[in-house]
C-alpha positions in Angstrom: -3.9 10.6 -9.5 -5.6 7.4 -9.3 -8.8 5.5 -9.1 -10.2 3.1 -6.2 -13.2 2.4 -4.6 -13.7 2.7 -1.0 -15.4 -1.1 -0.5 -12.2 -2.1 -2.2 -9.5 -4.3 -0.2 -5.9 -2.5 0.4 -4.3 -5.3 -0.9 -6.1 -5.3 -4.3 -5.8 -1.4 -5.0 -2.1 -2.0 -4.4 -2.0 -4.5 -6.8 -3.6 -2.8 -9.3 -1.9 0.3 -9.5 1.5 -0.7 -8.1 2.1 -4.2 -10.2 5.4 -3.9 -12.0 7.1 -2.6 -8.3 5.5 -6.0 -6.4 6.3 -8.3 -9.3 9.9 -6.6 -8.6 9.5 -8.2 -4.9 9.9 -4.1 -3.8 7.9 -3.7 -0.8 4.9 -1.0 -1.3 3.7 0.8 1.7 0.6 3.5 1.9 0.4 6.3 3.7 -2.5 8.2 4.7 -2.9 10.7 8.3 0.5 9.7 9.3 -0.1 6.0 9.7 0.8 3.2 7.1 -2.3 1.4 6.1 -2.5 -2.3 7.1 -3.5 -5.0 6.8 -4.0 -5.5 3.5 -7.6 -7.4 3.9 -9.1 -4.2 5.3 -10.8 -2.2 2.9 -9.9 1.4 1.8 -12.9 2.6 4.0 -11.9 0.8 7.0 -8.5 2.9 7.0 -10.0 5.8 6.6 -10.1 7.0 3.2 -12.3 9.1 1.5 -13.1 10.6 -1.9 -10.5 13.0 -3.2 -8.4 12.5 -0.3 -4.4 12.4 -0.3 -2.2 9.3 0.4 1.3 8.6 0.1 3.4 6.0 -1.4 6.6 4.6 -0.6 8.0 1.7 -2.4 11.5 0.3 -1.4 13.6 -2.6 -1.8 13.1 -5.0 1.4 16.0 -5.2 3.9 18.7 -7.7 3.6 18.2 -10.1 6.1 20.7 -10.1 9.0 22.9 -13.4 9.0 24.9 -14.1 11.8 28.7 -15.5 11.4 
């Protein structure tokens, strides 16, 4: 369980609790209704959150980029 307020940006409440996984350059995606909240500039009230509600977390390594031979 975690802490945020809903005038807070995405971007700084994934920050805050997800730190160690971003300075690891793994990608962190949020997941709340079925849709993954973006952009990061929007705040947690503009995507829809509310108190006590659920949201799911996936963190990933990015893809390897595709090089062509």
């Amino acid at each position: 369980m975690v802490t945020g307020s809903l005038k807070e940006f995405l971007g700084h409440f994934k920050r805050r609790h997800f730190r160690s996984e971003l300075d690891a350059q793994k990608l962190v995606r949020l997941v709340f209704n079925g849709r993954v909240l973006q952009p990061d500039t929007q705040t947690l009230e503009k995507c829809g959150l509310y108190n006590n509600c659920v949201v799911h977390c996936l963190v990933h390594q990015p893809r390897p980029s595709q090089t062509s031979t």
